[in-house]
FIMARBA-15902 format. One record per residue: residue number from 1; x, y, z of N, C-alpha, C in turn. Coordinates in steps of 0.02 Angstrom, whole numbers. Layout:
{atom NUM, {X, Y, Z}, {X, Y, Z}, {X, Y, Z}}
...
//
This chain:
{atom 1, {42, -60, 0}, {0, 0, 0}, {44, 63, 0}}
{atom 2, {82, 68, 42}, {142, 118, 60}, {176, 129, -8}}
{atom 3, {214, 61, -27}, {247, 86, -114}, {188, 88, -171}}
{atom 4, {136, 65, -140}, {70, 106, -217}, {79, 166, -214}}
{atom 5, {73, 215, -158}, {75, 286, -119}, {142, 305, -185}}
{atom 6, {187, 301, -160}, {257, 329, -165}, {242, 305, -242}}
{atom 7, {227, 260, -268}, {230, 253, -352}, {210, 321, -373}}
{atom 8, {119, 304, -343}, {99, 372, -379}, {103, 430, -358}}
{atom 9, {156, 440, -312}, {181, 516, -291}, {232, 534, -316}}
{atom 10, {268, 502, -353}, {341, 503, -399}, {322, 559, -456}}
{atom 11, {272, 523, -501}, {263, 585, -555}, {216, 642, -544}}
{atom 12, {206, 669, -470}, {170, 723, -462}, {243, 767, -452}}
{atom 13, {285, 731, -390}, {350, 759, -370}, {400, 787, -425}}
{atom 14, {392, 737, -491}, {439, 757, -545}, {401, 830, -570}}
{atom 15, {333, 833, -576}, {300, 872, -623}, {338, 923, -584}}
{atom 16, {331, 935, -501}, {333, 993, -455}, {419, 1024, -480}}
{atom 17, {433, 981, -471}, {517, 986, -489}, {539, 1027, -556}}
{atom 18, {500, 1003, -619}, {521, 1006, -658}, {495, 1087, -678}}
{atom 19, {447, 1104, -617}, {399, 1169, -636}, {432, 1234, -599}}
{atom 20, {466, 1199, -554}, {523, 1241, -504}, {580, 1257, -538}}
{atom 21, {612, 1184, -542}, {685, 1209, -559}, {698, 1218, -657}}
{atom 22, {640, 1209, -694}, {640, 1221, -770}, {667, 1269, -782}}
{atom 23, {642, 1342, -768}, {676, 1413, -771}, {729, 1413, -750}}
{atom 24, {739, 1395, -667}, {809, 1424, -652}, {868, 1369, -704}}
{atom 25, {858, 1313, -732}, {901, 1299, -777}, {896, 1322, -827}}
{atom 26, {838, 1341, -873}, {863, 1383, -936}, {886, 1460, -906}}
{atom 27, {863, 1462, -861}, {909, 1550, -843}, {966, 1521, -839}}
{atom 28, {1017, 1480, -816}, {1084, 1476, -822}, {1091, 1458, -869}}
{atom 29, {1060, 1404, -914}, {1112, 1382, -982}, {1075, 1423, -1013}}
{atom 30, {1059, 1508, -1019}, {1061, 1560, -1082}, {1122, 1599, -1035}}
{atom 31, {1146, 1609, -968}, {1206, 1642, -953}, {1251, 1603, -978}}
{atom 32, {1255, 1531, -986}, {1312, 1489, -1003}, {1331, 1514, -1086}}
{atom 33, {1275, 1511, -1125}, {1272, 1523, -1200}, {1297, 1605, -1218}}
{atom 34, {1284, 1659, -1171}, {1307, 1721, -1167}, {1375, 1732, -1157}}
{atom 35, {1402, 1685, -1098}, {1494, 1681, -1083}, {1520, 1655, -1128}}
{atom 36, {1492, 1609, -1177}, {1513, 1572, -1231}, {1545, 1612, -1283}}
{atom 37, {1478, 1639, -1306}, {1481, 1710, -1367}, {1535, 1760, -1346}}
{atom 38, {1524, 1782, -1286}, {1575, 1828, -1269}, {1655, 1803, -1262}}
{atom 39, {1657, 1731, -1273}, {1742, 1731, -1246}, {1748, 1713, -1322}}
{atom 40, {1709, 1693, -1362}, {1715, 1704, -1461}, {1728, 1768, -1447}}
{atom 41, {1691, 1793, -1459}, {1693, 1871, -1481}, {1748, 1901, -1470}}
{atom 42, {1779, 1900, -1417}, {1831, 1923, -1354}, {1908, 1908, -1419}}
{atom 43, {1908, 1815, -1442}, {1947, 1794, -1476}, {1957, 1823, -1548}}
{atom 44, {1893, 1811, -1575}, {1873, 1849, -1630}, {1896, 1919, -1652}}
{atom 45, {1895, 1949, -1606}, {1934, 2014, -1607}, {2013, 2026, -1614}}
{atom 46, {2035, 1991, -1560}, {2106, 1977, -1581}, {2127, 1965, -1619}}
{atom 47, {2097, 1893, -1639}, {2127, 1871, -1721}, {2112, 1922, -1777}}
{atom 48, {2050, 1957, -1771}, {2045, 2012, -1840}, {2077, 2069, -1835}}
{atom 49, {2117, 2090, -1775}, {2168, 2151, -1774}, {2241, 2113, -1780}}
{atom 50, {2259, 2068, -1748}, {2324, 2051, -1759}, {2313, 2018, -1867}}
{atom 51, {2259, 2001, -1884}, {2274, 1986, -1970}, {2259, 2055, -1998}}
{atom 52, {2217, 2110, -1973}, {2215, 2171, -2002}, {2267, 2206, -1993}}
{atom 53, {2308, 2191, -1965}, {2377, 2244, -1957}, {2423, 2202, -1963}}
{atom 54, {2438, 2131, -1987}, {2501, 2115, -1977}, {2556, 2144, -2023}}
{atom 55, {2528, 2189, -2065}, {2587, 2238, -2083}, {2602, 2281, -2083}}
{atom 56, {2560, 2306, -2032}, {2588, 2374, -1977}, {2590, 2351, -1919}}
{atom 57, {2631, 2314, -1883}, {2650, 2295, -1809}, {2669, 2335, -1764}}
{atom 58, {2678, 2393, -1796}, {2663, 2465, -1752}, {2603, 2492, -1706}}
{atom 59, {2558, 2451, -1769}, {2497, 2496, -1765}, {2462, 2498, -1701}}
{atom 60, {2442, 2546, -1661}, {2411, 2510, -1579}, {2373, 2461, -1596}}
{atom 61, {2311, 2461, -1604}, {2295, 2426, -1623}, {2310, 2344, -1629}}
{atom 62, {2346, 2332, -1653}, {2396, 2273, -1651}, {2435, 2274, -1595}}
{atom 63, {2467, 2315, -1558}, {2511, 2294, -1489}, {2437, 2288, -1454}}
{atom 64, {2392, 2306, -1441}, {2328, 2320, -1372}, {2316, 2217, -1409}}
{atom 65, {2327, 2196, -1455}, {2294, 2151, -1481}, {2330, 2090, -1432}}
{atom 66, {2375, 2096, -1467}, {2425, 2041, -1424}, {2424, 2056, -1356}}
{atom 67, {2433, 2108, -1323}, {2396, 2109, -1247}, {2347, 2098, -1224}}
{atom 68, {2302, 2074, -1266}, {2249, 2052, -1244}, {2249, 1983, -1242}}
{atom 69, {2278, 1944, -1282}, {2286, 1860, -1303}, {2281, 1826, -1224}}
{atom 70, {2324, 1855, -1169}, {2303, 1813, -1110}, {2232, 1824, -1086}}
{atom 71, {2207, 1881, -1100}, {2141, 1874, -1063}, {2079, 1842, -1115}}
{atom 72, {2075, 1840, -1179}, {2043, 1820, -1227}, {2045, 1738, -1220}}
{atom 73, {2122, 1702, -1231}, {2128, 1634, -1250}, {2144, 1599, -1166}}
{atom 74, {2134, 1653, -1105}, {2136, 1607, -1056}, {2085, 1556, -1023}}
{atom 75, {2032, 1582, -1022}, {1993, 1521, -1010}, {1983, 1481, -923}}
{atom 76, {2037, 1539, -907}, {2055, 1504, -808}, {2112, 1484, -812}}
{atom 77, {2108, 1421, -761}, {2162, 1378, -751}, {2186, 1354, -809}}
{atom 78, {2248, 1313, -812}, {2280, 1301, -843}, {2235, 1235, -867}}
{atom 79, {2215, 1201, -819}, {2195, 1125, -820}, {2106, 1145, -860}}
{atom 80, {2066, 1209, -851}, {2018, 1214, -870}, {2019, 1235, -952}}
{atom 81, {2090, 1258, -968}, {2073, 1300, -1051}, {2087, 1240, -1097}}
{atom 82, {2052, 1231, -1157}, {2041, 1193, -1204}, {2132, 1190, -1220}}
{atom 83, {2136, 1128, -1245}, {2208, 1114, -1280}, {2214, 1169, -1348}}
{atom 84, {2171, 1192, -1357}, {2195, 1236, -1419}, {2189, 1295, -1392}}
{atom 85, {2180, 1329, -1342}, {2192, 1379, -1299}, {2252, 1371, -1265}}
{atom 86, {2284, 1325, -1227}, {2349, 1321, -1221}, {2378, 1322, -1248}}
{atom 87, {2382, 1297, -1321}, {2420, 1310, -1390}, {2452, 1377, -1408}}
{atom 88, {2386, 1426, -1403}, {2383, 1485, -1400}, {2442, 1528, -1353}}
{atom 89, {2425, 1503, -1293}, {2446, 1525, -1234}, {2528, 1523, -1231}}
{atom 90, {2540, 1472, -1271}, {2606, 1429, -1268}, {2643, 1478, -1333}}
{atom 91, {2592, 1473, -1368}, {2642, 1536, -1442}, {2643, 1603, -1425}}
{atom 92, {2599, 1621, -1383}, {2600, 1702, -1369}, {2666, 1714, -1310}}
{atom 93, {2673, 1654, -1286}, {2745, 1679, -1234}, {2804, 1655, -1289}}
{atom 94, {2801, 1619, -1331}, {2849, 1612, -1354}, {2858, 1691, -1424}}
{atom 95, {2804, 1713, -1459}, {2828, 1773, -1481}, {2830, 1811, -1451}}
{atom 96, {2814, 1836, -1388}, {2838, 1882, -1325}, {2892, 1881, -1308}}
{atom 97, {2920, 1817, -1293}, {2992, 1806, -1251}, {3045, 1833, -1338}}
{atom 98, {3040, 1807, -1393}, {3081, 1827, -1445}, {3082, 1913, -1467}}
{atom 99, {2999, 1946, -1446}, {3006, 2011, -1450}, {3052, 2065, -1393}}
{atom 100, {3039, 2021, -1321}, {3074, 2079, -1262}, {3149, 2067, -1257}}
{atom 101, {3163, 2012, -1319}, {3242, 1994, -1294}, {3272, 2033, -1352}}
{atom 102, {3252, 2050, -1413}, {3266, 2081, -1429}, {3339, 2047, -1482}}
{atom 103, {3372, 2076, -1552}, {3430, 2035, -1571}, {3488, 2027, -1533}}
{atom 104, {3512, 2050, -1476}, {3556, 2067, -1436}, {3608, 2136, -1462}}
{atom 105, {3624, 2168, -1415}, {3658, 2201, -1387}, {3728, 2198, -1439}}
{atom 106, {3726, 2276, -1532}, {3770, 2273, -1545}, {3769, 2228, -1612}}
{atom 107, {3712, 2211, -1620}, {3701, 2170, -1687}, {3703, 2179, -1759}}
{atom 108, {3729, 2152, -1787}, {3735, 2170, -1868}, {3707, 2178, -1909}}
{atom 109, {3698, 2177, -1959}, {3639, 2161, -2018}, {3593, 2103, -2010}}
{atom 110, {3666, 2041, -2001}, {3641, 1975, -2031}, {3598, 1958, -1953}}
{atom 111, {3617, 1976, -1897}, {3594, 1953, -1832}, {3518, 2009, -1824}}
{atom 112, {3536, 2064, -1850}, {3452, 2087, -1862}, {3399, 2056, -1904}}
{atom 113, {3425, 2029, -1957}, {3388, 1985, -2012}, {3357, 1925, -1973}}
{atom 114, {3404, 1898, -1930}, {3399, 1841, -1901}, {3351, 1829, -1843}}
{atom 115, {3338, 1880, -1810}, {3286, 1917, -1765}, {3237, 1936, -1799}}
{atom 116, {3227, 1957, -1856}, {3155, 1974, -1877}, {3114, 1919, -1911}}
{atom 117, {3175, 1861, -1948}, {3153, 1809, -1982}, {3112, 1764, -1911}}
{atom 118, {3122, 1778, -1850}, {3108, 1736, -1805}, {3041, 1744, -1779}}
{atom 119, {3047, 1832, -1749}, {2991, 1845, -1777}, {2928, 1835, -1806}}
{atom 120, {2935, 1831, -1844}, {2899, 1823, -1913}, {2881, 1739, -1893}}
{atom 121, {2936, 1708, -1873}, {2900, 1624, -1885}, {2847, 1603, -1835}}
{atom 122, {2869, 1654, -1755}, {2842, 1647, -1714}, {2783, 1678, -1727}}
{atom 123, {2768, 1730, -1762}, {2701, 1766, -1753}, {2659, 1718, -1802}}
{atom 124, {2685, 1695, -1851}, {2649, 1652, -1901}, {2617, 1589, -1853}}
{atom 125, {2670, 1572, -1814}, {2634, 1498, -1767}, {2572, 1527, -1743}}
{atom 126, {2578, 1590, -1697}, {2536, 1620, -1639}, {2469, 1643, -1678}}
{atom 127, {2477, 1658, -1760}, {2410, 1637, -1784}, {2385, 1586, -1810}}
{atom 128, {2429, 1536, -1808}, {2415, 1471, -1817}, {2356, 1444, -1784}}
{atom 129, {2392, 1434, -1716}, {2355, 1422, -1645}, {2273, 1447, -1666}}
{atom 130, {2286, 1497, -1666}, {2225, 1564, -1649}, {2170, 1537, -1715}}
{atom 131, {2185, 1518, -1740}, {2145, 1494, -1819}, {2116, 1442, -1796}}
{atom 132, {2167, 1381, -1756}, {2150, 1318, -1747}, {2077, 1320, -1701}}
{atom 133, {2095, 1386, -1644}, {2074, 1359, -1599}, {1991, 1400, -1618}}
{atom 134, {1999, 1446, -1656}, {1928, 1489, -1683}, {1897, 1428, -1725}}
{atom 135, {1939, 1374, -1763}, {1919, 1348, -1814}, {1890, 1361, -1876}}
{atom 136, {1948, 1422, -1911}, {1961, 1463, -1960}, {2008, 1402, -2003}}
{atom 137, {1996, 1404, -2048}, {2045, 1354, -2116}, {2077, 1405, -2160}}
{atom 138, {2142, 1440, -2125}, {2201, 1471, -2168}, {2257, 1405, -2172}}
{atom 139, {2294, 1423, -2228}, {2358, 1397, -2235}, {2402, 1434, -2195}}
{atom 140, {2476, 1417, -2190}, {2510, 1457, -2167}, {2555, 1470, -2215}}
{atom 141, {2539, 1497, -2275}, {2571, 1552, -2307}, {2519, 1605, -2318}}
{atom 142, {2464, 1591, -2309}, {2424, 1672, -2308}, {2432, 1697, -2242}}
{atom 143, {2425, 1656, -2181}, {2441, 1691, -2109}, {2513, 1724, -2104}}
{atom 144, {2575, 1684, -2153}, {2632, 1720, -2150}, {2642, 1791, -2211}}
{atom 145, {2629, 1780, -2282}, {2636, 1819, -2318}, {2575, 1871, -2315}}
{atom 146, {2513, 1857, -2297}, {2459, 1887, -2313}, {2458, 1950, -2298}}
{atom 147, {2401, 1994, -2315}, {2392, 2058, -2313}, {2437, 2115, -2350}}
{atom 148, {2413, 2163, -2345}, {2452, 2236, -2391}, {2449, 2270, -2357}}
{atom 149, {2496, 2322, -2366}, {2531, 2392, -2355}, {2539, 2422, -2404}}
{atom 150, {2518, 2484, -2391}, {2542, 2513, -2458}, {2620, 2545, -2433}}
{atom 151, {2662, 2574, -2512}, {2744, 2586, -2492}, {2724, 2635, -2450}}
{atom 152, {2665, 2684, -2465}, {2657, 2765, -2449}, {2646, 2737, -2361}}
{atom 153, {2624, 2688, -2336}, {2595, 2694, -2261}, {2695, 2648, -2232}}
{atom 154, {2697, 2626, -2261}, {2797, 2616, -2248}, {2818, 2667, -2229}}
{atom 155, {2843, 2692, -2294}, {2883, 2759, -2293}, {2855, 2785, -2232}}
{atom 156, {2804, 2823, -2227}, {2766, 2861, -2183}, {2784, 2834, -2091}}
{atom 157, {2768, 2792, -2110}, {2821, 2735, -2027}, {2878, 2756, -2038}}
{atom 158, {2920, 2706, -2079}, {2997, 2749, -2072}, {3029, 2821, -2050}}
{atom 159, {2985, 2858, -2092}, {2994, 2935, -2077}, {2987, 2964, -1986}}
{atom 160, {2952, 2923, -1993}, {2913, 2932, -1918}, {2957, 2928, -1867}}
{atom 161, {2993, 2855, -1886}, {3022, 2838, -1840}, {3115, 2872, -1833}}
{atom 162, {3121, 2893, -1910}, {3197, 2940, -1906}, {3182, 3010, -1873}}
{atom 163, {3115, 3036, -1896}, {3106, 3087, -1838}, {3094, 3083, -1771}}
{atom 164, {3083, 3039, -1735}, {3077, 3037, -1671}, {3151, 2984, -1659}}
{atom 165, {3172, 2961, -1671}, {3272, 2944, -1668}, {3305, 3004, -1662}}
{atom 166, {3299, 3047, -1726}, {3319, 3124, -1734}, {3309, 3165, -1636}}
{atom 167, {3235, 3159, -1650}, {3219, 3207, -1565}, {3258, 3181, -1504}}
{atom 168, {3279, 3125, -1513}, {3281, 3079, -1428}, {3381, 3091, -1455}}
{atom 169, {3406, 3106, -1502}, {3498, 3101, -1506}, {3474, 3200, -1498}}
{atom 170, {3437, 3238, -1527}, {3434, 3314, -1479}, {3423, 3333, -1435}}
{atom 171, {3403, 3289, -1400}, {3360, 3298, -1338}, {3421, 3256, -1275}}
{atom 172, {3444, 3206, -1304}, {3519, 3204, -1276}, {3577, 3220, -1275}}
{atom 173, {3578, 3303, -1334}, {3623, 3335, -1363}, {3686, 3286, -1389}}
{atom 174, {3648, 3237, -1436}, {3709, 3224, -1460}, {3698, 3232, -1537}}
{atom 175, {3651, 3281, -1537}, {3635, 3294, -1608}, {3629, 3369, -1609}}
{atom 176, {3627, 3409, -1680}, {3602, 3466, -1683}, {3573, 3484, -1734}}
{atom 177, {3522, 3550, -1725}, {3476, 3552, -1788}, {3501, 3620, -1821}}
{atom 178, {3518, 3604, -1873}, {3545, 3639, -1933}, {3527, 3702, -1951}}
{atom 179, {3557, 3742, -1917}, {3490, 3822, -1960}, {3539, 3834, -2017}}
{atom 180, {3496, 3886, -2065}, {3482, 3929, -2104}, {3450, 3991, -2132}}
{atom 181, {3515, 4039, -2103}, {3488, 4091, -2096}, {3473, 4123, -2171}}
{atom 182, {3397, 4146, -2164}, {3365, 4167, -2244}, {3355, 4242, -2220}}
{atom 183, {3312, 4280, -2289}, {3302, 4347, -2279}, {3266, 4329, -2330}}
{atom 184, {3200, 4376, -2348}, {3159, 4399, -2414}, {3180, 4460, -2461}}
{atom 185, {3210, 4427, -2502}, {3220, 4459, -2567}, {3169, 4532, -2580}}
{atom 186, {3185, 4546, -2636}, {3118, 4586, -2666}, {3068, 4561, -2682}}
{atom 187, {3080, 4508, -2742}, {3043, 4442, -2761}, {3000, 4427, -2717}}
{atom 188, {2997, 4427, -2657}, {2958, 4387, -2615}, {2985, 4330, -2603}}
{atom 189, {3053, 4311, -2612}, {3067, 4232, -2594}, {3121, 4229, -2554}}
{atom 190, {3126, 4175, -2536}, {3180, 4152, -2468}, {3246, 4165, -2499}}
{atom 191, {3322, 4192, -2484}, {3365, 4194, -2488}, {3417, 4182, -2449}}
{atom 192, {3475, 4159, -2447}, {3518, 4135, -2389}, {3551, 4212, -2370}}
{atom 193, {3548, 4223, -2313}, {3607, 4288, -2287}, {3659, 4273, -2302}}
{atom 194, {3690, 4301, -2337}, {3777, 4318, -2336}, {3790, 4353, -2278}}
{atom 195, {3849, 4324, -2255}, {3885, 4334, -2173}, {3937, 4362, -2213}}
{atom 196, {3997, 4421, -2235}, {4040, 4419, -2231}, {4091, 4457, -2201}}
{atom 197, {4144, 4413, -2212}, {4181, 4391, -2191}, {4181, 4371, -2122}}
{atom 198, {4135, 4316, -2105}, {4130, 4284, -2050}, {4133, 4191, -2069}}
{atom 199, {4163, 4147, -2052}, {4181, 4097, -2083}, {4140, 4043, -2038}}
//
């Protein structure tokens, strides 16, 4: 009599259960599906600024990018992030550690060449990873050769960077800036002063 009872009190108890705790489980698995999207998104981003600039590695943009890689591809603990997030994790210290060390101290042509070619192999892995783990299908000669620059946004870097070299050797006086003393003609145009006889 007792287990007739309890039989047919089983599927009133499930109904009660299932009328209670129904919501509060789809309210967590739509927060679960929200943290999801957001740690894509989070990744997503990275990978489309570090491939939108990989040929301006100047560009902020691209440094804020790679500073972000630990908080994007971490995931927690070590033991909680997906093997292709450690992947990640594992190439971003390894093109970090090749960027802060720098060619050493005094280097040549061929030992600067040799530092950028490295570079270059390491950043190619670190979007490797980042592809794998988005589950993006690049080769790795478009992740290494890919994208454009134009010469005009080069040059324009270069320049950039001999003028602010230029400021920091004047600014440590071990440089100086060149005058030229002019005067206006009749013409209206620039002319050099003659000093003479002053040498």
């Amino acid at each position: 009599m007792m287990d007739a009872c309890i039989g047919q009190l089983w599927p009133t108890l499930a109904i009660v259960a299932a009328t209670l705790l129904g919501p509060i489980f789809a309210v967590q698995a739509q927060k679960w599906l929200e943290r999801r999207r957001e740690v894509k998104s989070r990744k997503e981003w990275v990978f489309y600024m570090l491939m939108s600039n990989r040929r301006a590695q100047l560009h902020p943009d691209f440094v804020r990018a790679l500073n972000t890689i630990d908080i994007a591809f971490n995931g927690g603990r070590e033991s909680s992030r997906s093997k292709t997030e450690n992947n990640v994790i594992r190439a971003w210290r390894d093109h970090h550690h090749i960027l802060t060390v720098g060619p050493g101290q005094g280097a040549d042509t061929a030992m600067m060449k040799t530092w950028h070619d490295n570079i270059e192999e390491k950043f190619t892995n670190l979007l490797e990873c980042m592809a794998q783990d988005l589950n993006y299908s690049f080769d790795r000669e478009t992740l290494r050769s890919g994208g454009y620059s134009t010469k005009g946004s080069a040059d324009h870097e270069n320049e950039l960077t001999l003028i602010r070299q230029a400021l920091v050797r004047m600014t440590k006086l071990e440089a100086a800036v060149p005058v030229l003393n002019v005067q206006v003609n009749a013409d209206g145009e620039f002319e050099p002063i003659q000093f003479h006889g002053v040498r």
